[in-house]
DRENBARO-782913 format. One line per 5 residues: number of its first residue (from 1); their letters; for each residue x, y, z of N, C-alpha, C. Coordinates in steps of 0.2 Angstrom, whole numbers, plus 5000, padded with zeros to 4 digits. Example, Ala and Ser with C-alpha at 12.3 -4.5 7.8 and 13.67 -1.06 7.14 Angstrom:
BEGIN
1 = AS = 5066,4972,5039,5062,4978,5039,5066,4984,5039; 5064,4989,5035,5068,4995,5036,5064,5000,5039 $
REM end
This chain:
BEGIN
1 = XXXXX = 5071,4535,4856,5074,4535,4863,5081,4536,4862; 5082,4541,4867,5092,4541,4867,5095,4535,4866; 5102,4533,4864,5105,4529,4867,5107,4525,4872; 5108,4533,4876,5111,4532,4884,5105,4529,4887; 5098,4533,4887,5092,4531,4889,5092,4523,4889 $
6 = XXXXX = 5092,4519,4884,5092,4511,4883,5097,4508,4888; 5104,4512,4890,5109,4510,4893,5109,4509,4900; 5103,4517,4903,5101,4517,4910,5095,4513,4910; 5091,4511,4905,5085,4506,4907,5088,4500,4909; 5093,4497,4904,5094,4491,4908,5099,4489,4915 $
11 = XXXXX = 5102,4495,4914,5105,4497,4921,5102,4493,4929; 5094,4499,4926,5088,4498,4929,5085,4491,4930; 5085,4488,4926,5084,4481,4925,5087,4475,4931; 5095,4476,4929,5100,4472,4935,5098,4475,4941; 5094,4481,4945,5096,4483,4949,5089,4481,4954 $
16 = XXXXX = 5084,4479,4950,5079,4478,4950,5079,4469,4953; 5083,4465,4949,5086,4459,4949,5086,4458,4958; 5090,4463,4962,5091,4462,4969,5098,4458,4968; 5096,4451,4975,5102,4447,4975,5104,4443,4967; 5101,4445,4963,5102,4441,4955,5106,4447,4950 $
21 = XXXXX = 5107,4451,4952,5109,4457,4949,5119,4457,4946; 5121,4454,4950,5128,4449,4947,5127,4450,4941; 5122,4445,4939,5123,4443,4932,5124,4450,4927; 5121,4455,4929,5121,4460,4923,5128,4463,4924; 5132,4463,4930,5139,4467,4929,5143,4466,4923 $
26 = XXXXX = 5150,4469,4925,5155,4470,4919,5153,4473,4913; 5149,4478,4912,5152,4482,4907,5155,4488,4907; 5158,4492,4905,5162,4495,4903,5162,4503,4910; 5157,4503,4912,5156,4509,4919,5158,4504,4925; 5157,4499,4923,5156,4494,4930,5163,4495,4934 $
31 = XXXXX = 5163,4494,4942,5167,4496,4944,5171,4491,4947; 5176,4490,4943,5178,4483,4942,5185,4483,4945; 5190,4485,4947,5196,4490,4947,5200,4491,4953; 5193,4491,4957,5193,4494,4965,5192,4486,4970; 5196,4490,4977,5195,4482,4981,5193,4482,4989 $
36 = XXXXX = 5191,4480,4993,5188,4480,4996,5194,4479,5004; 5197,4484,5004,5202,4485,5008,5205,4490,5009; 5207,4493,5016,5209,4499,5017,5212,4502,5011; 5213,4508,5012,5217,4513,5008,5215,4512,5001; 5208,4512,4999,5207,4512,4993,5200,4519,4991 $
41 = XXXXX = 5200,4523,4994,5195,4528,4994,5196,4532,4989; 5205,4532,4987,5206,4539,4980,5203,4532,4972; 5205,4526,4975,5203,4523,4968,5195,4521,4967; 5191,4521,4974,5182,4522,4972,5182,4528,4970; 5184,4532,4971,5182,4539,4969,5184,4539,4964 $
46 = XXXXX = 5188,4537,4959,5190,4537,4954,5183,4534,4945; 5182,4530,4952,5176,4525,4946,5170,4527,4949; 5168,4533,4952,5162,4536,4952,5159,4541,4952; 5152,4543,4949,5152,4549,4950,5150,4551,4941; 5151,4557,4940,5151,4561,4934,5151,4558,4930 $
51 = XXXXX = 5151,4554,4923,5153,4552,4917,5152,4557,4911; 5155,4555,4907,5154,4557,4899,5148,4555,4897; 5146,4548,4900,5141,4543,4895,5146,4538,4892; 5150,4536,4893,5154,4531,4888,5159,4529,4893; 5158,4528,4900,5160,4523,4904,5167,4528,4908 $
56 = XXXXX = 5169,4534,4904,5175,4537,4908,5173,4542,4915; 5174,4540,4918,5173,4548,4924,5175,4552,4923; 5172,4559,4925,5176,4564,4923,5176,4569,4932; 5183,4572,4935,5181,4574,4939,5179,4579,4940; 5176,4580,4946,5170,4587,4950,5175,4591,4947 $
61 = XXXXX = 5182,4594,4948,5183,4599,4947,5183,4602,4942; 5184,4597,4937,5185,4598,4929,5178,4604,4926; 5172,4600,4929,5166,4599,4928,5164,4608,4930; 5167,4608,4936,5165,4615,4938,5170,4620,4935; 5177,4619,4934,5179,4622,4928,5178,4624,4921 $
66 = XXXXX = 5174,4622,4920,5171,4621,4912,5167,4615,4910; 5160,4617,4912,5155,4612,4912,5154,4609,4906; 5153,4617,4901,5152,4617,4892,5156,4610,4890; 5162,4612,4889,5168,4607,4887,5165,4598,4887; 5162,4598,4892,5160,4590,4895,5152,4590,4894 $
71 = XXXXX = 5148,4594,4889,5143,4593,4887,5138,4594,4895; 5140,4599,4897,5135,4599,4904,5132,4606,4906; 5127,4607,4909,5125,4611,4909,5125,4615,4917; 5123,4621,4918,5125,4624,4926,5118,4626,4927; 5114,4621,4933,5108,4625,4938,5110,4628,4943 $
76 = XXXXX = 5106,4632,4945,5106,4633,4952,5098,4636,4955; 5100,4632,4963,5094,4632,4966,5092,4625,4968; 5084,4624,4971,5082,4620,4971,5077,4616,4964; 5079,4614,4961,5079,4610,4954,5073,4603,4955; 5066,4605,4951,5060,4601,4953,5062,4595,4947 $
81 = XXXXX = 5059,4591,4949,5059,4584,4942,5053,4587,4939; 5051,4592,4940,5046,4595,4934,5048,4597,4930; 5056,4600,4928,5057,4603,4924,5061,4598,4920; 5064,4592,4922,5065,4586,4917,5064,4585,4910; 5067,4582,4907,5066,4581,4898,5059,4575,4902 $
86 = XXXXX = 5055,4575,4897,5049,4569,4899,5051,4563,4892; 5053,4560,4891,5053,4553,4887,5045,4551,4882; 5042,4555,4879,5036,4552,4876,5034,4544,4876; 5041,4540,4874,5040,4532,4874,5038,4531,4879; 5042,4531,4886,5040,4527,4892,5039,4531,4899 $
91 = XXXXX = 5037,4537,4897,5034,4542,4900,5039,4542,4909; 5047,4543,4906,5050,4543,4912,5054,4551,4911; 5055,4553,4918,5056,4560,4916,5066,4557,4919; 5069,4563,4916,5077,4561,4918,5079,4569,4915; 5086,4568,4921,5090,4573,4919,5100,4572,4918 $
96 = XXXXX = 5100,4573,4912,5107,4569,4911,5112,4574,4911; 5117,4574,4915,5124,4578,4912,5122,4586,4915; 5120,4589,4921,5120,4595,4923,5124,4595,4931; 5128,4600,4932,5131,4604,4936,5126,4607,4941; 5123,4607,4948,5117,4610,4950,5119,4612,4957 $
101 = XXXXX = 5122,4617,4959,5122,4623,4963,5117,4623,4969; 5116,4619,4973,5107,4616,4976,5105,4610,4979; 5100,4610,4976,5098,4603,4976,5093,4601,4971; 5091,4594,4972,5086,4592,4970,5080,4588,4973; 5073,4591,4970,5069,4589,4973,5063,4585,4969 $
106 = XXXXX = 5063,4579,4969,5061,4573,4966,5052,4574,4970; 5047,4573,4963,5041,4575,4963,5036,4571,4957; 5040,4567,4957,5037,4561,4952,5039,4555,4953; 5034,4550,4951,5038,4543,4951,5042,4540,4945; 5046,4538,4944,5048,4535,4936,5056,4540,4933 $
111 = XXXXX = 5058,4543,4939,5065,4548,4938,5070,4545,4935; 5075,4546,4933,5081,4546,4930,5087,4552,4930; 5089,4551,4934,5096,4554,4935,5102,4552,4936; 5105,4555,4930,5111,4551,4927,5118,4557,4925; 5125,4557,4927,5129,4559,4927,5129,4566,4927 $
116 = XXXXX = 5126,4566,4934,5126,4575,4937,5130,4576,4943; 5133,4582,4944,5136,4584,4951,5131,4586,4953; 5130,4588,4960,5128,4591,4965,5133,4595,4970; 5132,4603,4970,5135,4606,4975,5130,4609,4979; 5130,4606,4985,5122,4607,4989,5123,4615,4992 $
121 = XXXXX = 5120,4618,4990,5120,4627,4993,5113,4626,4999; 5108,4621,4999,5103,4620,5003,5099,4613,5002; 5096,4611,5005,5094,4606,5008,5086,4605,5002; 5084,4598,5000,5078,4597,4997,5074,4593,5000; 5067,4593,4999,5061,4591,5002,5059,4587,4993 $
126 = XXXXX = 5057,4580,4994,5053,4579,4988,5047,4573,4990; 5044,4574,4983,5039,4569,4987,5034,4572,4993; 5031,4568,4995,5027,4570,5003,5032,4574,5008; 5039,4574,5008,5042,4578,5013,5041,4577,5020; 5041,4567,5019,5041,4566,5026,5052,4563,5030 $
131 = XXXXX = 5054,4564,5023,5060,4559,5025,5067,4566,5027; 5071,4564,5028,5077,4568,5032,5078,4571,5024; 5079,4580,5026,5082,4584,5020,5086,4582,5015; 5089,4583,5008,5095,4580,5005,5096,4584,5000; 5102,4581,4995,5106,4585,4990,5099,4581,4984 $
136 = XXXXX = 5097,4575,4987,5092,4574,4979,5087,4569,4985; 5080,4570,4985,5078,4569,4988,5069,4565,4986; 5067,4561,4984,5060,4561,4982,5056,4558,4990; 5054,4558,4996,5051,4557,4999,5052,4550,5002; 5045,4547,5003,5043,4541,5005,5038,4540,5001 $
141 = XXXXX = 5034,4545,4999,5029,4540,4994,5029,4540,4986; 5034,4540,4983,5035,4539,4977,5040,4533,4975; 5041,4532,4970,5044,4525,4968,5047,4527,4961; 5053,4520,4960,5056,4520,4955,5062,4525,4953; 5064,4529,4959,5069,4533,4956,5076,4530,4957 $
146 = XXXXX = 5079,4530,4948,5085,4528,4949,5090,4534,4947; 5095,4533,4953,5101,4538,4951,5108,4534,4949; 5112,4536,4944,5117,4533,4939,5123,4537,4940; 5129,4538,4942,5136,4540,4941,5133,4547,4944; 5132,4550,4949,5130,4555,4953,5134,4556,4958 $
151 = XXXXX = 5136,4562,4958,5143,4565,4965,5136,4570,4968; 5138,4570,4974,5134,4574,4980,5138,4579,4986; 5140,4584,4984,5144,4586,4989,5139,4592,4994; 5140,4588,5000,5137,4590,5005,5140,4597,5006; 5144,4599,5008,5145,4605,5005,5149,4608,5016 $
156 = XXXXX = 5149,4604,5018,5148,4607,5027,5144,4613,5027; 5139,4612,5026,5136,4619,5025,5133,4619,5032; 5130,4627,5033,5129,4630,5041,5121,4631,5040; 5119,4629,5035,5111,4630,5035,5108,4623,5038; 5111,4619,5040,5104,4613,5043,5110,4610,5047 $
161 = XXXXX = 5108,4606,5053,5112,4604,5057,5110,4597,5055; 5106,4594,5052,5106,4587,5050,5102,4587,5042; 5107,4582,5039,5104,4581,5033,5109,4576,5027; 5104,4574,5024,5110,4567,5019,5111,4570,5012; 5117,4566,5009,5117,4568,5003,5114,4566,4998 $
166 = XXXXX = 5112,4559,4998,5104,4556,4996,5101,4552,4999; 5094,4554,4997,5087,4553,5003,5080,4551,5001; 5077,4547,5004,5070,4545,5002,5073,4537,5002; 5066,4535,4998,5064,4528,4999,5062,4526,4991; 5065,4518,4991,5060,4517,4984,5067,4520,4976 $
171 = XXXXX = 5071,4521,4980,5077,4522,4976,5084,4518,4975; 5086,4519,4968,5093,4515,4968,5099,4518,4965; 5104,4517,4971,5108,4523,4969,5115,4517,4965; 5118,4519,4959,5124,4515,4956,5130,4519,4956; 5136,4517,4958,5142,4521,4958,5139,4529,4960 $
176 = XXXXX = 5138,4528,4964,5135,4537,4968,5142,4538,4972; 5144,4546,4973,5150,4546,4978,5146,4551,4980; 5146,4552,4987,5143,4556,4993,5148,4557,5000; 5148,4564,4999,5153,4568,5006,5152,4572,5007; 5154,4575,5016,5153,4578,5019,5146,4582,5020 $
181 = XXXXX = 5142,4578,5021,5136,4578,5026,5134,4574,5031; 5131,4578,5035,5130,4571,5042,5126,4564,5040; 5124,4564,5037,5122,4559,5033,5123,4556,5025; 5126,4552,5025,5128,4549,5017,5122,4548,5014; 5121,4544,5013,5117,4540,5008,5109,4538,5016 $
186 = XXXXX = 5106,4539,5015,5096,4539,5021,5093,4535,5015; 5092,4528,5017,5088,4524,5014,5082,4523,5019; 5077,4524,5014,5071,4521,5017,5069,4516,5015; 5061,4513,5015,5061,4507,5011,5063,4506,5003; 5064,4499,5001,5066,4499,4994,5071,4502,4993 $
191 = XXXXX = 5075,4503,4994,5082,4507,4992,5087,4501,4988; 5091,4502,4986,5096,4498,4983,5102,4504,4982; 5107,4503,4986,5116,4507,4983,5119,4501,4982; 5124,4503,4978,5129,4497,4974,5133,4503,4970; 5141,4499,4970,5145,4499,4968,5147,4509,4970 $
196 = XXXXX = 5145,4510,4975,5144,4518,4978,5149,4518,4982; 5153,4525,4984,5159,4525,4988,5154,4534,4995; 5155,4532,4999,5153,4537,5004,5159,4539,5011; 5158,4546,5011,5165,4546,5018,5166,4553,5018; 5166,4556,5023,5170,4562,5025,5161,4565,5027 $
201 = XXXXX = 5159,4561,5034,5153,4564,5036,5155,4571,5040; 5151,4575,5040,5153,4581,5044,5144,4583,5047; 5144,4587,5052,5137,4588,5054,5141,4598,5060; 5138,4600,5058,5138,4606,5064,5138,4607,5072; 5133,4600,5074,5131,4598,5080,5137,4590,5084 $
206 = XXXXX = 5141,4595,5088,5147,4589,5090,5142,4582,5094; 5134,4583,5093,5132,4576,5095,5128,4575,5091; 5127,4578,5084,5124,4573,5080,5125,4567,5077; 5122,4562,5079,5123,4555,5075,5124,4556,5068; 5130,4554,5065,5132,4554,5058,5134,4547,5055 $
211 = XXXXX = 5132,4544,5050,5132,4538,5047,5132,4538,5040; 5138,4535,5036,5140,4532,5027,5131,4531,5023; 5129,4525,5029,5122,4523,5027,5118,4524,5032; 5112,4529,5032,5109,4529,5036,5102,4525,5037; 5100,4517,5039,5095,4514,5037,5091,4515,5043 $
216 = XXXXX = 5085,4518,5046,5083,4517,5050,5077,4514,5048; 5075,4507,5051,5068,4506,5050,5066,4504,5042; 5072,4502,5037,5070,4499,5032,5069,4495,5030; 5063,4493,5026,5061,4486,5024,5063,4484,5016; 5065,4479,5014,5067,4480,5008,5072,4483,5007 $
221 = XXXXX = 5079,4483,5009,5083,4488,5006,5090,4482,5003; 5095,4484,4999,5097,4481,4997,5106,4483,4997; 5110,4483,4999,5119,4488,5003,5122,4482,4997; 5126,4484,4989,5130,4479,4991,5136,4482,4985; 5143,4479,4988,5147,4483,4985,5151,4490,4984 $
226 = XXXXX = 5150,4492,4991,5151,4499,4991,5159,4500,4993; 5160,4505,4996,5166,4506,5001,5162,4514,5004; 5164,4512,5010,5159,4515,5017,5168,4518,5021; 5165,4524,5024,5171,4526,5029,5167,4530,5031; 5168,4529,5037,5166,4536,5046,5169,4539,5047 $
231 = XXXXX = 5174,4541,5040,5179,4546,5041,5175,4553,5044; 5175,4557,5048,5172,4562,5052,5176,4565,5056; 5175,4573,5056,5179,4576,5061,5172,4579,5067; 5167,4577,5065,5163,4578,5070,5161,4574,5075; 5153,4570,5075,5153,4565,5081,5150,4558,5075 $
236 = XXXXX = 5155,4554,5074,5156,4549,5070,5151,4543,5075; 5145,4539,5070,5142,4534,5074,5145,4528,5071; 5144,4526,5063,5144,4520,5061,5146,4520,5051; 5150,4518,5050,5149,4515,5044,5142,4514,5039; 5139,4510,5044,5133,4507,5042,5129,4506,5048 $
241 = XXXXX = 5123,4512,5048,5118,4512,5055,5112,4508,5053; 5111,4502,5054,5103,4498,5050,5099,4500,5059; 5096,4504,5059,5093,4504,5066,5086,4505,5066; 5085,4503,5073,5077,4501,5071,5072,4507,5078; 5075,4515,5075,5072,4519,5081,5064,4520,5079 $
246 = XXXXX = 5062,4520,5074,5055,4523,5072,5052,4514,5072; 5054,4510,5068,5051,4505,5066,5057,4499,5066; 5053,4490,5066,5057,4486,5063,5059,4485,5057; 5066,4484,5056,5070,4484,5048,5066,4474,5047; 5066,4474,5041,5067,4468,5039,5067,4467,5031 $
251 = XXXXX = 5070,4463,5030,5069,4458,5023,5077,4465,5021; 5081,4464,5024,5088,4468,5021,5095,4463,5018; 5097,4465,5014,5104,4463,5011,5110,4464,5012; 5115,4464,5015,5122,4468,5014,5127,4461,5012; 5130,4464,5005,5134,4460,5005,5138,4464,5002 $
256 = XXXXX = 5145,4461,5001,5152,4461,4999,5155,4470,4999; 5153,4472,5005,5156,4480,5006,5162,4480,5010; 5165,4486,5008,5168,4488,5015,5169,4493,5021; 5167,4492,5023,5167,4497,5031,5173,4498,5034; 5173,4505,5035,5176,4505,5042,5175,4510,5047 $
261 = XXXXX = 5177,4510,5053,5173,4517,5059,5175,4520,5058; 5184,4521,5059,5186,4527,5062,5185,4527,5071; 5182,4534,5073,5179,4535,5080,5174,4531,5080; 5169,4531,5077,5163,4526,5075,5165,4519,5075; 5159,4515,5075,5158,4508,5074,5159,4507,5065 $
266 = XXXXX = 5163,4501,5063,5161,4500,5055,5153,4500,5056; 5150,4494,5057,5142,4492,5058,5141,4494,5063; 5134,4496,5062,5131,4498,5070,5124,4495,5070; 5120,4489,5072,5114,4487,5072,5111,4488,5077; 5107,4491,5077,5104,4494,5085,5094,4493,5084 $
271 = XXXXX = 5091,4489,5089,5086,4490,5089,5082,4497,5094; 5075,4498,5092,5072,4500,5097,5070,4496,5102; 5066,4501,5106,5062,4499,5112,5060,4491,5109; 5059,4485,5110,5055,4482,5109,5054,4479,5101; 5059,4483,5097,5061,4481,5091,5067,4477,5092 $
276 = XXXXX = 5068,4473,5083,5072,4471,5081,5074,4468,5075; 5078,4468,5071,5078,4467,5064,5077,4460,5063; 5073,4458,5055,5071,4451,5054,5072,4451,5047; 5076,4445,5046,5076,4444,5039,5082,4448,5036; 5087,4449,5039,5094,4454,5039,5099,4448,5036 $
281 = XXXXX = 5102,4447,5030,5107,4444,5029,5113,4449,5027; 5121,4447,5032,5126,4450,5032,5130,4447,5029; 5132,4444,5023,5138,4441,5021,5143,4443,5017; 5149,4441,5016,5155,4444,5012,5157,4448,5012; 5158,4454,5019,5158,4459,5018,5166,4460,5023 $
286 = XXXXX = 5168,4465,5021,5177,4466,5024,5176,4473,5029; 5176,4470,5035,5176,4475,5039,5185,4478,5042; 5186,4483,5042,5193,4487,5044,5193,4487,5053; 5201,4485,5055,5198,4486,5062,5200,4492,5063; 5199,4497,5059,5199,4504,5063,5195,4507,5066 $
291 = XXXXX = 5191,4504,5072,5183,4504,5071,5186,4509,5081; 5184,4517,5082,5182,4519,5088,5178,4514,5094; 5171,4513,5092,5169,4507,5095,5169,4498,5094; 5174,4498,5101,5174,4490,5100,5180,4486,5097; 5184,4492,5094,5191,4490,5092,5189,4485,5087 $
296 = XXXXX = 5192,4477,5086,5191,4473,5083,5185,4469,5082; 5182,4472,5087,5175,4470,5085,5171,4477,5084; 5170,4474,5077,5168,4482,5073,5160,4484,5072; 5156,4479,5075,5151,4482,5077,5145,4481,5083; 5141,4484,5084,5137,4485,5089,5129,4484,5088 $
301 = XXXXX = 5129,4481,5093,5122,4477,5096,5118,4474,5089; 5124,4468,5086,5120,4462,5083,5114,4460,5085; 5106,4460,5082,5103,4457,5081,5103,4450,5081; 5100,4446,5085,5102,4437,5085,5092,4434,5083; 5090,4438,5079,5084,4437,5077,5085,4429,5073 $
306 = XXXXX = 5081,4425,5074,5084,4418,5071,5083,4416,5062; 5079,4422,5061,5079,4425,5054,5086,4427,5050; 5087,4430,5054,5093,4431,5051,5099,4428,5052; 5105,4430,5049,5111,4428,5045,5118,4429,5044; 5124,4430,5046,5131,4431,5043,5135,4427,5041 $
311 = XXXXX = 5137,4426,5036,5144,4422,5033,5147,4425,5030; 5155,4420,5028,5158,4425,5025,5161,4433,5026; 5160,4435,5032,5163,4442,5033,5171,4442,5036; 5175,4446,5036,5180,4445,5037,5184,4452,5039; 5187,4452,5047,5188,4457,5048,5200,4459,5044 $
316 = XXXXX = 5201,4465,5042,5205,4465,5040,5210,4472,5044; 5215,4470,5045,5222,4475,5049,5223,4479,5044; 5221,4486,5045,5222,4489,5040,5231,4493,5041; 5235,4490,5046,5241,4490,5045,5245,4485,5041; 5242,4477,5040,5244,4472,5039,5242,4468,5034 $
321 = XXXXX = 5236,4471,5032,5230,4467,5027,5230,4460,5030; 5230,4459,5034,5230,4453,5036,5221,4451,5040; 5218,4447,5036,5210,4444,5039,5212,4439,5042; 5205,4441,5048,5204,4434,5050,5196,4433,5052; 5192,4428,5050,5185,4427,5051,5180,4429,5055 $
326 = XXXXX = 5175,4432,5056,5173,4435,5061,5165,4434,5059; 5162,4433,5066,5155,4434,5067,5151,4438,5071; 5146,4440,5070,5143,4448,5075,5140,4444,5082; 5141,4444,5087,5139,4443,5093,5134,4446,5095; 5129,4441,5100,5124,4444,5100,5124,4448,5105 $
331 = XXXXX = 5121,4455,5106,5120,4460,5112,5115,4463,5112; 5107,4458,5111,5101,4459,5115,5098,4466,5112; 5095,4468,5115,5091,4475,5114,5093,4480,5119; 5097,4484,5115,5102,4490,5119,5096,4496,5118; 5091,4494,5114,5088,4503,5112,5092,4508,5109 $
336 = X = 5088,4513,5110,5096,4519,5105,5093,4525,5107 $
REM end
């Protein structure tokens, strides 16, 4: 088996971990560097994305200058996980270190994708082809897919009016950077991002809802560590949309990120008709008050389900860095 292979299993291992996943940080990709306060988007983007394999980043433009140099190779098109190297030991299929002009469309369980660009020229369907379009995408009904040091450039493109830069359910994305799509990062159930930086959503449609994170209706998901922005010049909704239009979310994590709206809300927690989120823990997280809706109260329609939980959050002036303690107030079921 590869080297790097044993490095992304146990990657896969921490992430796997859930709230226990602490323990496996600090080694040498871990993104250690960066802080959880305004004006820091050029130094997460610094620590993610593309590698060598040996913990250094290397960036998008480099890469598209001269892919050879940095051991990488140039697809283009819509790129299947059938065409993956397959691993005989552990029968996981992976693709490491390529340049793809496209997308990709995830059609097995057990993937591995590890230190690739994405420059999205069209939108992917994977899996059953029930979840919102994307630059890398396996469905709803597949499992186990992890992504590792991956950039996804939405690209503003004019062929779809809605669609994210990664998508499906059942995936974990680590140091992922994701922009300029109306959607960041579309978690369905099972998802885990960490240590992943999202921002500069763009959509075609001046009323398309656009959101860093887009959770609708998921159960199982896991938010921690990021740095999140609503940076948009279109119709900005939230940092972070956990919303319940199709189904109720439950059993969800967020900890220790940062948010902030812009025109949008940082957090936006919206139930449906009749719905509402259970089992939703908020803690540690640093919201910006540059937040469109709600100014210092940075987000919208808190769930007060007795299931759930916020501590430790802390709003911060992003003229003044100055915090001060904050809790989400309850506002009922607003619908959406």
């Amino acid at each position: 088996m590869k080297p790097w292979l044993k490095a992304v299993l146990a990657a896969v291992s921490c992430l796997a971990l859930l709230a226990g996943a602490s323990a496996c940080r600090g080694g040498a990709d871990y993104v250690q560097d960066v802080t959880l306060q305004p004006n820091q988007l050029a130094s997460w983007i610094a620590e993610t994305g593309p590698s060598d394999g040996n913990g250094n980043e290397i960036p998008a433009a480099a890469i598209r200058a001269n892919p050879a140099a940095y051991g990488y190779v140039h697809l283009d098109g819509h790129i299947s996980s059938s065409s993956f190297t397959l691993d005989p030991q552990y029968g996981i299929r992976y693709l490491q270190k390529a340049w793809i002009t496209g997308c990709i469309e995830v059609d097995h369980s057990g993937v591995i994708i590890v230190d690739v660009l994405i420059d999205m020229t069209d939108v992917c369907h994977g899996g059953d082809e029930t979840v919102l379009a994307s630059g890398i995408n396996n469905g709803s009904n597949l499992t186990n897919l992890t992504i590792i040091d991956v950039e996804v450039n939405g690209n503003r493109n004019t062929y779809h009016a809605d669609y994210s830069a990664f998508g499906g359910s059942h995936y974990s994305c680590l140091r992922c950077h994701g922009y300029d799509a109306p959607k960041i990062f579309q978690t369905g159930d099972g998802t885990t991002i960490e240590d992943s930086v999202g921002h500069s959503q763009y959509s075609l449609s001046p009323v398309m809802h656009t959101e860093t994170i887009y959770a609708d209706g998921a159960d199982d998901t896991v938010i921690r560590h990021n740095y999140l922005q609503a940076d948009t010049t279109s119709a900005p909704t939230a940092a972070l949309g956990l919303l319940g239009t199709w189904e109720e979310p439950s059993n969800v994590l967020i900890e220790d990120n940062y948010f902030e709206g812009f025109d949008g809300a940082g957090v936006m927690f919206s139930g449906g008709a009749g719905r509402n989120h259970t089992n939703t823990v908020f803690r540690n997280n640093v919201i910006s008050n540059n937040n469109g809706w709600g100014g210092t109260t940075p987000t919208k329609f808190w769930m007060c389900d007795p299931t759930n939980s916020a501590s430790g959050n802390v709003i911060v002036d992003n003229a003044t860095l100055t915090v001060s303690s904050w809790t989400p107030i309850c506002q009922g079921q607003p619908g959406w």
